[in-house]
C-alpha positions, 0 to 999 in steps of 0.5 A: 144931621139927624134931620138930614138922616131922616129926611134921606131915608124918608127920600128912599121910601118915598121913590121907592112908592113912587116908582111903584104907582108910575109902573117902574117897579111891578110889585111892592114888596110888603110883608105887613098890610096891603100896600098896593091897596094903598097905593092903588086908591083914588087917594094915592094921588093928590092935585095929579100927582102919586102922593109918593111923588109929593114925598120925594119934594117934601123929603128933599126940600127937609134935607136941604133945609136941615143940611143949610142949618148945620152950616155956619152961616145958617145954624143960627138963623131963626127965620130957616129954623122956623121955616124948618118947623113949619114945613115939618109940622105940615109934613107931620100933619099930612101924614097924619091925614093919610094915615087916617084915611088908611085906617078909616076910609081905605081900610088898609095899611101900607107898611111904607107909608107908615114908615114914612109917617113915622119919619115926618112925626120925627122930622116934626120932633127934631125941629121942635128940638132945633127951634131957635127962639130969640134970647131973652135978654136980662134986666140987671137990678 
């Protein structure tokens, strides 16, 4: 459940970013760094979309995944646990690249966006936790 919390509040940044690069919101509110200046880059946008949009599917898509794996039918299912770590290992990956590319080529920092990367490194951390190897069976001597 802790997955699904991150995942939700993960959702909320993400629209709210979102919402800001499409025109609905006018201005972020940003108390630390520049956010629109983030958000105004040529990379704030990825294969034609708000790179914030990406983040809604990729959040979303954790949340069902992590929600499905707190059910009976799927808490011990190995192939979704790792179907868990993968997509939250690329999440962490990806945040981790857009992170770098704030620091060392956009030369500005979006608080959001940081919050956001925080939220996929422990989405990452929470699926190595969950990781569910298949047990060892004992040889009897």
């Amino acid at each position: 459940m802790l997955a699904a919390l991150l995942a939700l509040i993960g959702l909320l940044v993400a629209t709210y970013l979102t919402l800001f690069k499409i025109g609905v919101i006018g201005q972020l509110v940003c108390s630390v760094g520049s956010c629109e200046t983030v958000q105004l880059s040529k990379w704030a946008t990825f294969i034609g979309l708000p790179v914030a949009a990406w983040g809604i599917g990729y959040y979303v898509t954790v949340f069902a995944v992590s929600v499905l794996l707190t059910t009976e039918r799927w808490e011990n299912a190995r192939g979704l646990s790792l179907a868990f770590l993968v997509l939250t290992a690329w999440g962490a990956l990806f945040s981790l690249w857009l992170t770098y590319l704030e620091l060392f080529v956009i030369h500005a920092i979006c608080q959001w966006c940081v919050v956001s990367a925080i939220l996929a490194v422990a989405l990452f951390i929470v699926a190595c936790m969950d990781w569910r190897e298949e047990p060892v069976e004992m040889i009897e001597a």
